[in-house]
MARZA-376524 format. One line per 5 residues: number of its first residue (from 0); their letters; for each residue x, y, z of N, C-alpha, C. Coordinates in nm, 3 decimals. Example, Ala and Ser with C-alpha at 12.3 -4.5 7.8 and 13.67 -1.06 7.14 Angstrom:
<rs>
0> AS> 1.319,-0.569,0.780,1.230,-0.450,0.780,1.320,-0.330,0.780 ~ 1.285,-0.225,0.708,1.367,-0.106,0.714,1.290,0.003,0.787
</rs>
This chain:
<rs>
0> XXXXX> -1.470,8.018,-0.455,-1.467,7.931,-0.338,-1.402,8.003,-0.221 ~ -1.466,8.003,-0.113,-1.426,8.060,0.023,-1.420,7.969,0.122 ~ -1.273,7.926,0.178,-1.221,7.841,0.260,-1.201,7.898,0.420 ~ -1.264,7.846,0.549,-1.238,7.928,0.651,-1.182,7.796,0.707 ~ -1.038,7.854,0.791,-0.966,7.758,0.873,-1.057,7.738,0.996
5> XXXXX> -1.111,7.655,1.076,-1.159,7.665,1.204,-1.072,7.617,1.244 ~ -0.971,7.546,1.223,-0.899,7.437,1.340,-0.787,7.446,1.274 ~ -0.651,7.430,1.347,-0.548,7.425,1.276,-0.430,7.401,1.417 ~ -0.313,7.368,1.423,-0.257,7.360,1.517,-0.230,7.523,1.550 ~ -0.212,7.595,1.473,-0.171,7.734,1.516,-0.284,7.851,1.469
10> XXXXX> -0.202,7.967,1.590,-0.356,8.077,1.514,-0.265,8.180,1.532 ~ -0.297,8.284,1.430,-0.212,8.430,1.410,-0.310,8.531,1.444 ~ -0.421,8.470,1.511,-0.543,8.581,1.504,-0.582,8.589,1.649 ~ -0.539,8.504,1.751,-0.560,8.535,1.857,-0.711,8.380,1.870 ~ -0.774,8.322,1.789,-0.859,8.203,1.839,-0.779,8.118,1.841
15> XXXXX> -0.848,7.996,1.933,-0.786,7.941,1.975,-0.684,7.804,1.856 ~ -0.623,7.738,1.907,-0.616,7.627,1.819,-0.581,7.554,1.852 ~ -0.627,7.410,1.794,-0.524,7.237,1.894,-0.497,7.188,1.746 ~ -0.377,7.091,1.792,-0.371,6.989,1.699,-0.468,6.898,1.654 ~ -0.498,6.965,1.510,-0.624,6.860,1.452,-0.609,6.973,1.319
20> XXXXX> -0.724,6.950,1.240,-0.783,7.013,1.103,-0.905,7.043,1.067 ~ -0.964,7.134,1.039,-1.161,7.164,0.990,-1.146,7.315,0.954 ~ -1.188,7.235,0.822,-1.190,7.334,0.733,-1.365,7.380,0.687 ~ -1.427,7.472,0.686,-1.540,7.492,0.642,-1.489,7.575,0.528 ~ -1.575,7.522,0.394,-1.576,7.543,0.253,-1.707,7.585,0.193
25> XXXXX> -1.715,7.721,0.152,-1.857,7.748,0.052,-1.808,7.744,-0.109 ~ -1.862,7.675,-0.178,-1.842,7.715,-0.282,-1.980,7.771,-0.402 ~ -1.993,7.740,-0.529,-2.085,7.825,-0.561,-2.231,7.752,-0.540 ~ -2.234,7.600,-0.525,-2.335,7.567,-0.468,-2.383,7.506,-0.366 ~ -2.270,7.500,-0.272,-2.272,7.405,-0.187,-2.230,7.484,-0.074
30> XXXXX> -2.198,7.431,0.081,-2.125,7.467,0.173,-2.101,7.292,0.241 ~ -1.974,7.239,0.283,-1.935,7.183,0.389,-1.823,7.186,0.466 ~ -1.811,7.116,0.559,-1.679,7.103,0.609,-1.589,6.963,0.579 ~ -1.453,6.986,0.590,-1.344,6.970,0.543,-1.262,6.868,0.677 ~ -1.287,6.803,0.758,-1.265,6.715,0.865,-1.292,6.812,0.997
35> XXXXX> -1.304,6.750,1.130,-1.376,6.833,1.206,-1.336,6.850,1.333 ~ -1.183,6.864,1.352,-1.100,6.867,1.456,-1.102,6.739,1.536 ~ -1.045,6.811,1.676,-0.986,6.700,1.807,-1.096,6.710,1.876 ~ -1.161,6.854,1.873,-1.308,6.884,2.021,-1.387,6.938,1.964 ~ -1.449,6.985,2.047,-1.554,7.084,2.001,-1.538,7.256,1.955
40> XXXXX> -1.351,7.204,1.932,-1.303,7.346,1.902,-1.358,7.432,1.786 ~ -1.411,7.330,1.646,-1.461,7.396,1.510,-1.576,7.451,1.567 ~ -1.678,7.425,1.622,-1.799,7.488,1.705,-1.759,7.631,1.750 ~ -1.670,7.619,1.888,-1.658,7.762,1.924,-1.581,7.868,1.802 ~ -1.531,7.803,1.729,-1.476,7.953,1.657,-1.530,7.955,1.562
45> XXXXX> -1.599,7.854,1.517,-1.707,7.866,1.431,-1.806,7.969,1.463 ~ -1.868,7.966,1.572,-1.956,8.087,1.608,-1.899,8.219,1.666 ~ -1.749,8.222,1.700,-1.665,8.371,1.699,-1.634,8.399,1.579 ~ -1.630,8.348,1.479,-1.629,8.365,1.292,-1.755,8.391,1.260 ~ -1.868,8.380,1.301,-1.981,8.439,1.310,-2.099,8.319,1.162
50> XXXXX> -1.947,8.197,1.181,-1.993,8.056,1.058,-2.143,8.028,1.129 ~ -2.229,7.955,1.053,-2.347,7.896,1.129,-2.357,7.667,1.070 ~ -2.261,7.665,1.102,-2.283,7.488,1.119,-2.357,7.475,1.065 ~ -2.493,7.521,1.120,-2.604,7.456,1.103,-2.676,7.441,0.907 ~ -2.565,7.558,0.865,-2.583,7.577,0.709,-2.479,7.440,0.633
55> XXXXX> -2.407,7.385,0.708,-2.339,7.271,0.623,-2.424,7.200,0.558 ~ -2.394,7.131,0.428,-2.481,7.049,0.360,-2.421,6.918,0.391 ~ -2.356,6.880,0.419,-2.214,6.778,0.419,-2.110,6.796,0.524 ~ -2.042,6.714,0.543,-1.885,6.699,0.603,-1.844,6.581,0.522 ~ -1.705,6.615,0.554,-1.580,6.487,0.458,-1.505,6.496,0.582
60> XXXXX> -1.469,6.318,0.565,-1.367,6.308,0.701,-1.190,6.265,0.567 ~ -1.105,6.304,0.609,-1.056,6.273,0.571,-0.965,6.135,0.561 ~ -1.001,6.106,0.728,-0.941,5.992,0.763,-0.957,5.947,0.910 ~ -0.930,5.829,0.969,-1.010,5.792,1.087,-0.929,5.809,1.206 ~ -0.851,5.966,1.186,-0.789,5.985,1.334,-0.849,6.098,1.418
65> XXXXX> -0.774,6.091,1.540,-0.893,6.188,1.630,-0.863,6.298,1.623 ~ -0.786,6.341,1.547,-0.724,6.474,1.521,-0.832,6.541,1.389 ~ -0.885,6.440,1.312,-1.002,6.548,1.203,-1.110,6.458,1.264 ~ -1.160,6.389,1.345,-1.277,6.356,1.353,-1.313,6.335,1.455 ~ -1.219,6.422,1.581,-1.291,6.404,1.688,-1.392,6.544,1.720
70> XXXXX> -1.421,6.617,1.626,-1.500,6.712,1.677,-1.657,6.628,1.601 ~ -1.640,6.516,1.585,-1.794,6.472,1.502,-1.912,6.486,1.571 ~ -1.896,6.418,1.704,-2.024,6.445,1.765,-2.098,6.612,1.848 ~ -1.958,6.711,1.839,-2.022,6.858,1.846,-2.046,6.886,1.720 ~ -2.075,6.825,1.593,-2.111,6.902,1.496,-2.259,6.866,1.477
75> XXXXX> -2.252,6.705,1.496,-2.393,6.669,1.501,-2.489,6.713,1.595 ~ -2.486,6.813,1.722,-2.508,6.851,1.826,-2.567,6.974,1.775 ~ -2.492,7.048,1.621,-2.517,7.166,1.584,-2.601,7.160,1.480 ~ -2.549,7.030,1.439,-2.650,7.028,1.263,-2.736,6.894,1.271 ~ -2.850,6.889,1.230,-2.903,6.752,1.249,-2.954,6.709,1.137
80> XXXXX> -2.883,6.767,0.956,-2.926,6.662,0.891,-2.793,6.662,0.753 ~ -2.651,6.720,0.828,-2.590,6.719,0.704,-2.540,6.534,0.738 ~ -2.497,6.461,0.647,-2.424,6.345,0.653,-2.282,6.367,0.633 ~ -2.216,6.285,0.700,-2.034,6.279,0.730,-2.002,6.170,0.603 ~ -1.900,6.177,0.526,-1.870,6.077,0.406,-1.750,6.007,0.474
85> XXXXX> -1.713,5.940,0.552,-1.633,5.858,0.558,-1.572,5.736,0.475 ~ -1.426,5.683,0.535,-1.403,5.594,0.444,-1.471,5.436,0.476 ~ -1.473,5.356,0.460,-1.567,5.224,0.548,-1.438,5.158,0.615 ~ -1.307,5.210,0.598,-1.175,5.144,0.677,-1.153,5.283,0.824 ~ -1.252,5.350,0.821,-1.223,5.513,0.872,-1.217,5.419,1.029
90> XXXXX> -1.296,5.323,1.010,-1.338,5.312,1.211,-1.244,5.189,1.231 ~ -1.145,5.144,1.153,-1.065,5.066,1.197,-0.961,5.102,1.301 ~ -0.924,5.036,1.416,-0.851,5.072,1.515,-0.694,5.111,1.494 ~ -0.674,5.216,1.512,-0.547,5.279,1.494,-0.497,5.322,1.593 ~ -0.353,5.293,1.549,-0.279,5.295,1.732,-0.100,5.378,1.611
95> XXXXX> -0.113,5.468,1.761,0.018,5.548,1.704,0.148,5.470,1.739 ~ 0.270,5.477,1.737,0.402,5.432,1.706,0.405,5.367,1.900 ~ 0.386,5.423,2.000,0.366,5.363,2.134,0.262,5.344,2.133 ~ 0.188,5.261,2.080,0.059,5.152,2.107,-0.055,5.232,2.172 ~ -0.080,5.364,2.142,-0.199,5.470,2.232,-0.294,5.463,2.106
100> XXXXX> -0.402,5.455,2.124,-0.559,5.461,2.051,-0.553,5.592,1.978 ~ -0.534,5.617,1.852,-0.527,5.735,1.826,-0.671,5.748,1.678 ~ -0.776,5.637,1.719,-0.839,5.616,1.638,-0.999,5.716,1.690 ~ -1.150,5.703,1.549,-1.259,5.742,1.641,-1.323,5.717,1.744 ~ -1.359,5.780,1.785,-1.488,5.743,1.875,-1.578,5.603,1.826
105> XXXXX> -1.553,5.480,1.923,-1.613,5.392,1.868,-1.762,5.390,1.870 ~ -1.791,5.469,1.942,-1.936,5.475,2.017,-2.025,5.585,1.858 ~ -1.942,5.644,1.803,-1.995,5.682,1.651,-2.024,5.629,1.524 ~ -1.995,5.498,1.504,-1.953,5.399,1.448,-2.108,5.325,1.416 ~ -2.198,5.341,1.461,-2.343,5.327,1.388,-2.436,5.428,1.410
110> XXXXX> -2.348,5.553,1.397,-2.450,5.636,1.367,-2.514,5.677,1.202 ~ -2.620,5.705,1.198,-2.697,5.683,1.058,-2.705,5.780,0.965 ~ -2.587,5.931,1.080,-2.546,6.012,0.984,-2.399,5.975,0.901 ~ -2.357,5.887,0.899,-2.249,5.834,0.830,-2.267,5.725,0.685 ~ -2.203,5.816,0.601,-2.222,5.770,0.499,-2.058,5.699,0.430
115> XXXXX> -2.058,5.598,0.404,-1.912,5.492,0.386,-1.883,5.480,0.263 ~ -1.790,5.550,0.217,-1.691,5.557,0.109,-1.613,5.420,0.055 ~ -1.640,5.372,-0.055,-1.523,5.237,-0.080,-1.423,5.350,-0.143 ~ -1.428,5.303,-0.276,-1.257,5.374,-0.357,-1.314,5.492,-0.360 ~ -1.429,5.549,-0.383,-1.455,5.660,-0.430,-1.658,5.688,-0.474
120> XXXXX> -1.654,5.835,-0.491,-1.772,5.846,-0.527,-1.792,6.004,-0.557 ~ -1.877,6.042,-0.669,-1.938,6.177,-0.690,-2.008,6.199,-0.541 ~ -1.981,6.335,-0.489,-2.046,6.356,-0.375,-2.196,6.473,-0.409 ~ -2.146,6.537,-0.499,-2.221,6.707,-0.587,-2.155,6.733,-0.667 ~ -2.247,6.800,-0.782,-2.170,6.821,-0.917,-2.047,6.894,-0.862
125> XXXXX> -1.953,6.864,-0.913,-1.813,6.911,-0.906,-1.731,6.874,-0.791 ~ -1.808,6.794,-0.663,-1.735,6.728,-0.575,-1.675,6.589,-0.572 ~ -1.571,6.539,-0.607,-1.570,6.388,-0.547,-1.479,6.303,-0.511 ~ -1.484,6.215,-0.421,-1.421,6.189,-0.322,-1.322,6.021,-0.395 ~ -1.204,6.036,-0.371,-1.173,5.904,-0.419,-1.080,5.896,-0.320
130> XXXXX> -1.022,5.750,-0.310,-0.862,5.750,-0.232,-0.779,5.647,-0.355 ~ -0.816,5.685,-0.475,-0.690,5.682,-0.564,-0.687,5.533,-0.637 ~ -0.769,5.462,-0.590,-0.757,5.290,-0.583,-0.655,5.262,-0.705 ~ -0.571,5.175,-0.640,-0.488,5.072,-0.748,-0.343,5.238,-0.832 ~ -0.368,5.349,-0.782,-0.264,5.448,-0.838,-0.123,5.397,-0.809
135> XXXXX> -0.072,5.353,-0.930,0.096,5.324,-0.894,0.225,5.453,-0.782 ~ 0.276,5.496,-0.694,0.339,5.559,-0.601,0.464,5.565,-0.689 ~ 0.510,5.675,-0.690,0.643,5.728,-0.770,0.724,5.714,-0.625 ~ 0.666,5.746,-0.533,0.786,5.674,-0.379,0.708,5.600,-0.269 ~ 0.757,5.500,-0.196,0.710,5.438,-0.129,0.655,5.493,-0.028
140> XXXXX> 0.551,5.437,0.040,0.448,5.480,0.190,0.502,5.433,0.284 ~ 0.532,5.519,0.355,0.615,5.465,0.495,0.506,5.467,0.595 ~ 0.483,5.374,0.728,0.392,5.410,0.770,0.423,5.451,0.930 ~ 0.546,5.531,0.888,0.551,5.620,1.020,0.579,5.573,1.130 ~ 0.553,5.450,1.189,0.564,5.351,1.313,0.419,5.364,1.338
145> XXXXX> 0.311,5.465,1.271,0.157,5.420,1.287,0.104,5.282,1.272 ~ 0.037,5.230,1.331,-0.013,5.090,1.333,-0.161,5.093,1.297 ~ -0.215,4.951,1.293,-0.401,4.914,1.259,-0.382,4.801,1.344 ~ -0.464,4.769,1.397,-0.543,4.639,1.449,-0.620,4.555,1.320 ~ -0.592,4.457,1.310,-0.648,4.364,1.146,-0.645,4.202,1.222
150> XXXXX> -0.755,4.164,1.257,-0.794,4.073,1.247,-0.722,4.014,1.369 ~ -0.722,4.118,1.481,-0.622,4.080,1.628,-0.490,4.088,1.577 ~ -0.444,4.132,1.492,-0.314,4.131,1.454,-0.253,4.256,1.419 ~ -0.191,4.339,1.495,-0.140,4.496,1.481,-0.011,4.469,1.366 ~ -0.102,4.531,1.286,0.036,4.569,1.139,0.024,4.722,1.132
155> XXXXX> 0.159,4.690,1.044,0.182,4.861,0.954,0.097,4.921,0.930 ~ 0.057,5.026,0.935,-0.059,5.123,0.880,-0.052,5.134,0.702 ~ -0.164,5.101,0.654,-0.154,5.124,0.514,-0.185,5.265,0.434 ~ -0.261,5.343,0.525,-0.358,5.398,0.531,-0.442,5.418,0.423 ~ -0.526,5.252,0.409,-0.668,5.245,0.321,-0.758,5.345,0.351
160> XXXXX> -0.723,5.417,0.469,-0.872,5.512,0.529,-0.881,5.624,0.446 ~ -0.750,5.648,0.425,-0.748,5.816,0.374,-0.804,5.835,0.213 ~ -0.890,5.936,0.223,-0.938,5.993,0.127,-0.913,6.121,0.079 ~ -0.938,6.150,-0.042,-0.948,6.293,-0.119,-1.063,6.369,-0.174 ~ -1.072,6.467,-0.150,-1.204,6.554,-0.203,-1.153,6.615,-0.304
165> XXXXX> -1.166,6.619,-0.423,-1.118,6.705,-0.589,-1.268,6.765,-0.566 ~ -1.230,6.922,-0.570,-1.353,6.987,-0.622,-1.301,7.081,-0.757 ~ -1.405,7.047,-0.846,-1.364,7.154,-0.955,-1.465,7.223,-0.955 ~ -1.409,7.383,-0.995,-1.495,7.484,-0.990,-1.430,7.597,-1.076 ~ -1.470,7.658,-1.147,-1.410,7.778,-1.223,-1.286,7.745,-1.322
170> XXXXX> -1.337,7.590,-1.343,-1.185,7.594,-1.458,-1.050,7.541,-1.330 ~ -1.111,7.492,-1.220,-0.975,7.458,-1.186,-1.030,7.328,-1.106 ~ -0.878,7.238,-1.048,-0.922,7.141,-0.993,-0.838,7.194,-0.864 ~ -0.933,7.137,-0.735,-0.888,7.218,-0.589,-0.854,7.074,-0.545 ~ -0.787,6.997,-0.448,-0.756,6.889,-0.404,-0.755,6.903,-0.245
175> XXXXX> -0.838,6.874,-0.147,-0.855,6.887,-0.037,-0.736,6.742,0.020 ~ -0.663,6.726,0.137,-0.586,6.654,0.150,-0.556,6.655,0.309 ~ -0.624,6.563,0.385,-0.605,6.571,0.581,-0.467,6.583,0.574 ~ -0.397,6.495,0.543,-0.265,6.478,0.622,-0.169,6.395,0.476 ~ -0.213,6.320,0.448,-0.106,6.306,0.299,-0.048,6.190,0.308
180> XXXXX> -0.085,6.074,0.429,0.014,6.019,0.499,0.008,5.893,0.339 ~ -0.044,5.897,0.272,0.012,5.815,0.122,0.133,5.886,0.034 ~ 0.160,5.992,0.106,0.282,6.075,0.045,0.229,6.130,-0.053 ~ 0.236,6.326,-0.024,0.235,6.405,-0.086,0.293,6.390,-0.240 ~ 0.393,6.375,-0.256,0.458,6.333,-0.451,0.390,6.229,-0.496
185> XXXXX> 0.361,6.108,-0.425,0.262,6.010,-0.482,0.106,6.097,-0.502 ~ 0.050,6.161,-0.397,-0.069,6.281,-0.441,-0.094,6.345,-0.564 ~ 0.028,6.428,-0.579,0.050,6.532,-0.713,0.077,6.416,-0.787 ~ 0.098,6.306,-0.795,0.138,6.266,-0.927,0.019,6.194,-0.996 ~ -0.075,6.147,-0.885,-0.231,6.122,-0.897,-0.315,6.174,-0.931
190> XXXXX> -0.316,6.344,-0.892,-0.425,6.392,-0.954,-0.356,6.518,-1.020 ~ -0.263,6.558,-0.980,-0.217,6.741,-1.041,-0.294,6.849,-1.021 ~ -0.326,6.866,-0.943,-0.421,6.944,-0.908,-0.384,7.102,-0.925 ~ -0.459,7.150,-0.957,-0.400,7.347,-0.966,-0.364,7.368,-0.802 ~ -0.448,7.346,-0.734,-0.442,7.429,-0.596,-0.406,7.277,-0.468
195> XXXXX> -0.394,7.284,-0.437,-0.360,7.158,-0.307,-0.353,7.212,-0.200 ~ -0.497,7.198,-0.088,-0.500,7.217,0.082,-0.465,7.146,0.187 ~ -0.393,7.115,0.258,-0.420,7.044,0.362,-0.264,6.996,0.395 ~ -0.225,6.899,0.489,-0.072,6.878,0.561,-0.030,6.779,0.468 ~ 0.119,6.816,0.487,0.238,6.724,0.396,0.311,6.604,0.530
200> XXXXX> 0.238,6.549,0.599,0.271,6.480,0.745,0.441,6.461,0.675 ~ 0.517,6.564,0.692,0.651,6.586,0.729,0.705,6.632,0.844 ~ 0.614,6.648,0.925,0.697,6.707,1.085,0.787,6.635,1.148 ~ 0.779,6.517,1.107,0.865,6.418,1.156,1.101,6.399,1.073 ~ 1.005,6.442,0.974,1.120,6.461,0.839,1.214,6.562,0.912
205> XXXXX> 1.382,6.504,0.906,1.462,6.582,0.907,1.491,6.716,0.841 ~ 1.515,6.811,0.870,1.549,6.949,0.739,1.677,6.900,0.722 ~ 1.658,6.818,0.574,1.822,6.794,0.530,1.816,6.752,0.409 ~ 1.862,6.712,0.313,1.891,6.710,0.175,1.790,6.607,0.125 ~ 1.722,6.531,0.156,1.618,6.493,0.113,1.458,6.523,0.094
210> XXXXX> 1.449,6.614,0.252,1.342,6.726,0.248,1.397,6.821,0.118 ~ 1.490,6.871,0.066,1.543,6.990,-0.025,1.422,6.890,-0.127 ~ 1.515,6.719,-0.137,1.464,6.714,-0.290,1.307,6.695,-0.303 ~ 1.237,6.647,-0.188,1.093,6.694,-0.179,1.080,6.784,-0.224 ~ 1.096,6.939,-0.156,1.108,7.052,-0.215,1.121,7.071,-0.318
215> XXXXX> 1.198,7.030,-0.419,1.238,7.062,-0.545,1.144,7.011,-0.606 ~ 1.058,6.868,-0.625,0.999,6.817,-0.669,0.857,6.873,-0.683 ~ 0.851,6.919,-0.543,0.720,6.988,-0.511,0.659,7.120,-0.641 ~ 0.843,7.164,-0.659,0.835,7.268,-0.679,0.815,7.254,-0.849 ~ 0.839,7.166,-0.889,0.827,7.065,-1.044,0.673,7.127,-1.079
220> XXXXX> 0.594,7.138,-1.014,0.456,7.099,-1.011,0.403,7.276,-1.015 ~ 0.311,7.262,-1.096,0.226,7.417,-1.103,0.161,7.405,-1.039 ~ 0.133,7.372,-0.903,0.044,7.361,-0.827,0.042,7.460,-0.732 ~ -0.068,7.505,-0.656,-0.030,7.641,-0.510,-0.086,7.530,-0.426 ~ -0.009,7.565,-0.317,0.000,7.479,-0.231,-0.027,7.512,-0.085
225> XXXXX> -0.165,7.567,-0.005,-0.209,7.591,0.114,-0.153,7.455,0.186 ~ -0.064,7.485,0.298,-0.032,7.377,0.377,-0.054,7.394,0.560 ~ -0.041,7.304,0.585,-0.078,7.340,0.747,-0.100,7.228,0.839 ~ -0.105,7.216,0.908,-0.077,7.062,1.033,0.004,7.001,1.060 ~ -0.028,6.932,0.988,0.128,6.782,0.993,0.250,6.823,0.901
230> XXXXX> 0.255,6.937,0.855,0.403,6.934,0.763,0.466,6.975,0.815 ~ 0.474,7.042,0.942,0.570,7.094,1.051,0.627,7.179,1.032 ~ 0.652,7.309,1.141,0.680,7.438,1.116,0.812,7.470,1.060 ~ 0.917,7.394,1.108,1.079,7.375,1.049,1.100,7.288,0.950 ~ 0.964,7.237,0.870,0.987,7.157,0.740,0.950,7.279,0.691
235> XXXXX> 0.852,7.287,0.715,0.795,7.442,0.609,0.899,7.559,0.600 ~ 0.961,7.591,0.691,1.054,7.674,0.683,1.154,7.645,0.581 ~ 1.213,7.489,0.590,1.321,7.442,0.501,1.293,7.452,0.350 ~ 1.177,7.420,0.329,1.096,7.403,0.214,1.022,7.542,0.132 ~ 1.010,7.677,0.211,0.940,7.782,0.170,1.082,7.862,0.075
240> XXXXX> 1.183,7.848,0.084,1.222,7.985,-0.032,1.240,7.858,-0.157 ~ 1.238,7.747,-0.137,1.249,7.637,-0.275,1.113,7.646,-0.365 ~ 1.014,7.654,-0.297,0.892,7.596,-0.371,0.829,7.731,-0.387 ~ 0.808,7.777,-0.503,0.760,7.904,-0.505,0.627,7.940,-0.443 ~ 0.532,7.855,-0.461,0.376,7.863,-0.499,0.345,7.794,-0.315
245> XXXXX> 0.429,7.804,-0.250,0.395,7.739,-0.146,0.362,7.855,0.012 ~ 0.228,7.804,0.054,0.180,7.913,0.139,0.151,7.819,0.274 ~ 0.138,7.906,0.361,0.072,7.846,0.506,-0.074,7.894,0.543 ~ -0.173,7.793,0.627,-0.268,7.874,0.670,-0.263,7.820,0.834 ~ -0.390,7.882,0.915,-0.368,7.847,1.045,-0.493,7.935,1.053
250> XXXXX> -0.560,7.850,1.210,-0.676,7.880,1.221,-0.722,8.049,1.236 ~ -0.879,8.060,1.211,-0.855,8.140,1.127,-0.906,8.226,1.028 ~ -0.773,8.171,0.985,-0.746,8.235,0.795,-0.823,8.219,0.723 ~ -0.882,8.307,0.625,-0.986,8.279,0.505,-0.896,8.281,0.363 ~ -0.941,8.184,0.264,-0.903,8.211,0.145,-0.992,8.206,0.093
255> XX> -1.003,8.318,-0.020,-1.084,8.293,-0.164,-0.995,8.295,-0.266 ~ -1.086,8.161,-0.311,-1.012,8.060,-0.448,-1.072,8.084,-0.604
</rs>
């Protein structure tokens, strides 16, 4: 499996990068992408990576913020017959901690390349997508001061939207993961995955003795751990000589898995 960062908040390579996530993934029979940024940023470095879009079979959104899914309509611009797997809570209105729209494009919201996820589903042999339904949480979901709109009534964010992609391939299980905001230790304790991609939404988290015992916990786990976005550069710092197996990526970066 060969993972290319297109999007990432940071770049060590000189392309560009914004806050968001898109990941393009080949594996041995498939190719898609992995949520699809803030702009039309996965596009341009997609074609300075010399990627061709137009070969995706698929996209997975991970969740319904504009940070992995606002690059949707430059992808559809590039490709005109992969389908997006969303969650069917993905287009519910989400508003960050000061009441700002931090949800999709509503105007995407009946398009007929979207395909709506309940708890879960086989996507391709060895792909599939669940968000865990009914998994008991070894720690509680905080919801950040993120909000939903429900029925004219702005509550807590639950986040029903967020989903997971488990791909197994070669004897291992890979766990694709936007942002984590159901909490990373509740994650690993759901699926255990060998390898785990995507943000630990800790940027917010103090570096102080409770990030350690994250850390430690993390570190419980045989898991390798590609991280990047939302886990924040001075969590990661606090957290990198504790957890052995723990790496960074940024746009980009290629891994083969």
């Amino acid at each position: 499996m060969k993972i290319t960062v297109l999007v990432e908040n940071a770049s060590a390579c000189g392309l560009p990068a914004e806050h968001g996530l898109s990941l393009f993934v080949e594996t041995e029979r498939t190719r898609f992408l992995f949520d699809l940024g803030q702009t039309d940023l996965l596009a341009r470095n997609a074609e300075t990576l010399g990627i061709d879009l137009d070969t995706a079979d698929f996209a997975v959104l991970s969740h319904g913020h504009y940070d992995h899914g606002g690059g949707m309509k430059a992808f559809f611009s590039l490709n005109d017959h992969a389908p997006v797997y969303v969650s069917r809570y993905a287009f519910g209105p989400h508003y960050n901690r000061s009441g700002r729209y931090i949800g999709l494009d509503p105007d995407l919201e009946r398009s007929d390349r979207l395909i709506r996820v309940g708890d879960g589903m086989p996507i391709r042999p060895g792909l599939t997508l669940t968000n865990a339904p009914g998994a008991p949480g070894v720690v509680p979901v905080s919801p950040c001061g993120l909000k939903r709109l429900d029925g004219g009534v702005m509550r807590d964010e639950d986040f029903r939207h967020e989903q997971y992609l488990l791909a197994e391939e070669g004897g291992r299980r890979i766990l694709f993961s936007g942002c984590s905001h159901r909490g990373i230790l509740n994650i690993l304790h759901w699926f255990r995955p060998d390898v785990l991609i995507g943000g630990f939404h800790l940027m917010d988290h103090p570096a102080d003795r409770e990030l350690t015992d994250i850390a430690k916990q993390l570190d419980a786990y045989p898991t390798v751990y590609y991280t990047c976005h939302c886990t924040g550069l001075a969590q990661y710092a606090h957290m990198k000589p504790i957890v052995r197996n723990l790496h960074s990526i940024s746009t980009g970066d290629s891994l083969l898995l």
